[in-house]
N, C-alpha and C positions, 0 to 999 in steps of 0.2 A: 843680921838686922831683921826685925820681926816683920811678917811681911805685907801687914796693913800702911807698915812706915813706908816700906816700898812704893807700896800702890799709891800712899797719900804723894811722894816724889815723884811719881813718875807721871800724874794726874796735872799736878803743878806744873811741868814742862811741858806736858801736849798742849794744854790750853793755853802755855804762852807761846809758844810755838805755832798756836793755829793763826796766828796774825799774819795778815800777809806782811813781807818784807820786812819790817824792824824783829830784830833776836834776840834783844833784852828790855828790859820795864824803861830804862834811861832813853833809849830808840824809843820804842812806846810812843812816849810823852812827846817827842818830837813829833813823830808820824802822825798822831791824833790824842789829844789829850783823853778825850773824854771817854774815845774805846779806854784807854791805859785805864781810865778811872773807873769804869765799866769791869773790867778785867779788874782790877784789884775789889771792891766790891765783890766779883763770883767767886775769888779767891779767898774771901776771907768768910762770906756766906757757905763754902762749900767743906771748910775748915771746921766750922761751929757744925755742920749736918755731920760729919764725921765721925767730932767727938758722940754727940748725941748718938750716933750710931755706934759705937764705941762702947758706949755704957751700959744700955740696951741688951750687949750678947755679950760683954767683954767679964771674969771675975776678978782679972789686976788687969794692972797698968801697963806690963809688960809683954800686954799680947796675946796671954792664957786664955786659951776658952774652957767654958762648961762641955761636958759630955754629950749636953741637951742639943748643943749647934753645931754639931758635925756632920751627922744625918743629910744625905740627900736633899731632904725638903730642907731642913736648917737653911743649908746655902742657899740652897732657890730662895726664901723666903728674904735671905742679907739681901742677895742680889739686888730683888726685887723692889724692897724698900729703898736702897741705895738708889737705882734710878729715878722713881719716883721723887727723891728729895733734890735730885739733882734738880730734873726737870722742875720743880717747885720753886728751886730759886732762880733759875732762867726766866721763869714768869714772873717774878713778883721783881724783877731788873727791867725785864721788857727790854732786853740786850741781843744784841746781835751775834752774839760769845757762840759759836760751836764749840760741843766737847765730840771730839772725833770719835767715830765707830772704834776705829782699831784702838782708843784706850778704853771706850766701854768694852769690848771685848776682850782685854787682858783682864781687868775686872774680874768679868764673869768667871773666866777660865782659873785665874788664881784665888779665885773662892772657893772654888768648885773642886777643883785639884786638890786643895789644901785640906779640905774635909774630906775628899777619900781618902786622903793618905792616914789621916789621923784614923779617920775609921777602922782602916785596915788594921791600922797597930794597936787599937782596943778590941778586932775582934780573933785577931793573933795571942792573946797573953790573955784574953778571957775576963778580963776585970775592964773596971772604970776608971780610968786616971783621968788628970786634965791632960790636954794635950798641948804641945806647946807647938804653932802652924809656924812653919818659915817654906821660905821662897825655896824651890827645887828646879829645877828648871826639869825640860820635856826630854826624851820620852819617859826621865826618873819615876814618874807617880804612876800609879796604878789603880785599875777602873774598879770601884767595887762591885761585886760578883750579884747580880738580883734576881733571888727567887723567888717563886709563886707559891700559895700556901694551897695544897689540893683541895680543890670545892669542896663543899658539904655535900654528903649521897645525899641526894631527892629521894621520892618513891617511885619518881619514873626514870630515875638514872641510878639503878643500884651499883654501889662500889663494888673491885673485883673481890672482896673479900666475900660480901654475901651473896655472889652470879651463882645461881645452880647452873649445873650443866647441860638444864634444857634452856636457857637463857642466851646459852654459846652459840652464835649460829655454824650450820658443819661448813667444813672449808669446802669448795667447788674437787668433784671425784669426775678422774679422767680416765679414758681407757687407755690400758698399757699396749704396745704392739700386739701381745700375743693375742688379747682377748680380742682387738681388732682382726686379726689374722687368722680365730676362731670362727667371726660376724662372717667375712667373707667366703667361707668355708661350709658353714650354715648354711649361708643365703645362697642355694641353685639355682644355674639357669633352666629352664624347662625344660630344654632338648640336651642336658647336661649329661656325658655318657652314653648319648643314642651316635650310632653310626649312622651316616643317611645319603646315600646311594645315587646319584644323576646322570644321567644318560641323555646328552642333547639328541636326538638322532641325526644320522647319516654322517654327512662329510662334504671337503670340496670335490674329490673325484671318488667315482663309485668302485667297488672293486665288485667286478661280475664274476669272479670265480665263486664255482659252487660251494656251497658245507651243509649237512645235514641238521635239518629243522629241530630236530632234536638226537638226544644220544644213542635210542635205539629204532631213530626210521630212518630209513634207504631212501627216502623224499629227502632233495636237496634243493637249498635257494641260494641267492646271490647273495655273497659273503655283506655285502653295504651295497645299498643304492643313493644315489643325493638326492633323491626324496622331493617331491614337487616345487611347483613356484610361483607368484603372484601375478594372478591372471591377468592384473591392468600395472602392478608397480615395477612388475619382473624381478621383484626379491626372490631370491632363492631359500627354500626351507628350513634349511641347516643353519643358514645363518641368524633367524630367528630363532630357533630351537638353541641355538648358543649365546644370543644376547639374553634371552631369556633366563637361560640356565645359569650364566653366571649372578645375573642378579637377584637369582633364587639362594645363590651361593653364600653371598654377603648375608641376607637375612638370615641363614640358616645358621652361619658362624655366629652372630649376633646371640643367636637365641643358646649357644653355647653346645652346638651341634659339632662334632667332625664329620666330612661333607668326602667325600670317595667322587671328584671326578671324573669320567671316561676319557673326554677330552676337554683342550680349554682354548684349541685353536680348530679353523679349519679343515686345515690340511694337514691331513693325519690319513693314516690308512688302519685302520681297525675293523675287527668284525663282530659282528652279531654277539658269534658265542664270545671270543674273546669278552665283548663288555661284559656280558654276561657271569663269566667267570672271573671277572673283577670283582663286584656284587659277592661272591660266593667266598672266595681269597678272603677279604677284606669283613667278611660276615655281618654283613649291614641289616638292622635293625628296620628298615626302610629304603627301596629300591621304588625311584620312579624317573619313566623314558618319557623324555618331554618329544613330542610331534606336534605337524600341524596336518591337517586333512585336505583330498583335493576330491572333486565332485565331479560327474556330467553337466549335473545339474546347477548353475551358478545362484540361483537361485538360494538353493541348500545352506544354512549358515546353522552359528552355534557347536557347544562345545560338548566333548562327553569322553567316556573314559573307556577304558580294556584293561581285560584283566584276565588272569591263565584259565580257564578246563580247569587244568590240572595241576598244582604246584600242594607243597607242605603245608603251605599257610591259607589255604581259600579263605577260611573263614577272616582271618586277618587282612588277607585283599579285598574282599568285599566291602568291610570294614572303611578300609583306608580308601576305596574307589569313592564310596557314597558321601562320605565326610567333604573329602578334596573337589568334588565338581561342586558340589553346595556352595562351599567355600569361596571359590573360582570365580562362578556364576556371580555369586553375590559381589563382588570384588571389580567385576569388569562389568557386566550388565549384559552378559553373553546367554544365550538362549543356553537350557540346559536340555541336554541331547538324550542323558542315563547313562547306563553300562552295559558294554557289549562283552561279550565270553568268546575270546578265542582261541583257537588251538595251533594256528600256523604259525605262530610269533616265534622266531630262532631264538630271540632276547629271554623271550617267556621261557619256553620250553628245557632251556640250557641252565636255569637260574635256581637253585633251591633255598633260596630266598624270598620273603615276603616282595613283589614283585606286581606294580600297575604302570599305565598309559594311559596318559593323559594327552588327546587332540584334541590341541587349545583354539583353534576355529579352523574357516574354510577360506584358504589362498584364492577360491574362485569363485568365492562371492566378492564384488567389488568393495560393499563397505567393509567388510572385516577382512581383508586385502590389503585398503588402507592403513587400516587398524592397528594389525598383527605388524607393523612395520615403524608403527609410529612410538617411540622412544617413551613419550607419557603413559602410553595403553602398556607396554612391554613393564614399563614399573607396577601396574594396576596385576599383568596378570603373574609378575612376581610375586607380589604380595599376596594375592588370593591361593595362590599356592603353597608361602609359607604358614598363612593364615591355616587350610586344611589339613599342613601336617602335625598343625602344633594341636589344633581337638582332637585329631588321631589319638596323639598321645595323652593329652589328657584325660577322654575319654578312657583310654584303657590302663593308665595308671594311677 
């Protein structure tokens, strides 16, 4: 059956169908005359829009369409018109007649359907036939396929056929591991390679046995003394000279330094030369004994350094003394004292390495008493310390 017959049949039963309660025209007329007469009226009005629509697309009688009303737009345009004509005799009845959604919507779809089917079978076999539409039922029919025709190049959009290759932009360049693994290998730390030598001095108990100040004098000192203590806080020496020291340690690591401990607790029993001969062992680049000083005089305050007579490297102790109180001083706001030359130092003396001492203030002056004790100041004179080794180095490399 051709399948406008359908749609006209199946049209004809919804609309008699949308009445309430009566199921046939004879019911109808019972239920209410004048719907029944109403409804025969849209029935016969919507019969004559048909044909007329019929004519319009149709080239027989038998249902055949032109080629011209297959096309997408074709159907939308039937569609289209179809509703319209509906709606035109609704109004020109001024009836009460619903035509249900769900038979305009079969409408649609079996128009719609119908010409992509055909479509597809004249763009299948490449020519122009009539097509002859009948009813298929879902999911038979198949969607025609719509493509886009490529824009026209502009002259601010050139096609890729005419892109020179400065047109192309480059793709995003990243670095591979190795060349990453190269940057880091490059990029040194300052103190990268330098050994660098620390000596808190003394300890918690002293060891008074004798040893010779140095290797060939018959003058001998106490092997370690525990070394003064705060004249108003009762800190003992050592133990600053080791808070100290260790957070001299961290920076020093930081700066990509390996850092040659003595000690890194208290209570240890070590001597003079032994550290001394650590230093030497271990062939450090920089050797410095952290102290603190004690006075008669409490009055007496401020910091200053020591350095050998006599060792291999004066001139490099010297060096490293005058840089490192600068440093210091600036760092903490500690009175700067100079540099003293001594010859009795067992540490000194035993060391044939570049070799200073640095007394970081006076335990028996009250304020720097406090000071030397105080965990904020002990970071300051951390840093002033690492601070003077790192222009050491600079300066002489």
């Amino acid at each position: 059956m051709p399948i406008f017959k359908e749609i006209k049949k199946n049209i004809s039963q919804a609309t008699s169908n949308n009445l309430n309660g009566p199921k046939d025209m004879a019911d109808i007329s019972r239920f209410n005359p004048q719907i029944a007469d109403e409804q025969k009226q849209f029935n016969s009005f919507f019969m004559q829009a048909w044909k007329n629509h019929d004519e319009r697309y149709s080239d027989a009688a038998d249902g055949t369409f032109s080629p011209l009303c297959i096309s997408i737009s074709e159907c939308i345009a039937r569609i289209t018109s179809l509703f319209v004509e509906i709606k035109s005799i609704k109004k020109c009845l001024s009836c009460k007649i619903k035509v249900p959604v769900a038979c305009l919507c079969s409408i649609a779809i079996l128009v719609f359907a119908s010409g992509c089917e055909a479509g597809n079978r004249l763009d299948s076999s490449n020519a122009v036939p009539s097509a002859s539409l009948t009813y298929s039922p879902p999911p038979s029919f198949s969607i025609l396929e719509i493509t886009q025709e490529p824009p026209i190049p502009s002259e601010q959009t050139p096609s890729l056929d005419t892109v020179t290759p400065s047109q192309i932009p480059a793709s995003p360049s990243y670095a591979s591991d190795d060349e990453l693994a190269d940057e880091k290998i490059t990029t040194r730390l300052p103190l990268e390679n330098f050994v660098i030598g620390l000596d808190p001095g003394h300890q918690l108990h002293a060891n008074n046995q004798p040893e010779p100040i140095s290797p060939s004098s018959s003058k001998k000192k106490k092997k370690v003394s525990s070394g003064t203590q705060g004249k108003w806080t009762r800190t003992p020496e050592y133990e600053v000279n080791l808070a100290v020291g260790l957070l001299l340690y961290d920076l020093l690591v930081e700066q990509g330094a390996t850092v040659i401990m003595t000690r890194e607790t208290n209570d240890v029993d070590i001597s003079n030369v032994e550290r001394a001969e650590l230093f030497n062992q271990s062939n450090t680049d920089y050797a410095l004994r952290l102290h603190c000083n004690g006075s008669d005089n409490s009055d007496k305050h401020g910091a200053f350094m020591l350095i050998p007579k006599t060792n291999p490297f004066d001139k490099e102790c010297r060096e490293a003394a005058e840089t490192l109180i600068d440093a210091y001083c600036e760092a903490t706001g500690a009175k700067n004292l100079g540099i003293t030359i001594r010859d009795d130092q067992t540490g000194f003396n035993w060391c044939d390495r570049m070799i200073i001492n640095v007394e970081m203030g006076h335990m028996t002056n009250k304020e720097e008493d406090y000071l030397l004790s105080d965990p904020v100041y002990q970071q300051k004179m951390a840093q002033g310390l690492c601070d003077g080794i790192l222009r050491y180095f600079e300066n002489k490399y």
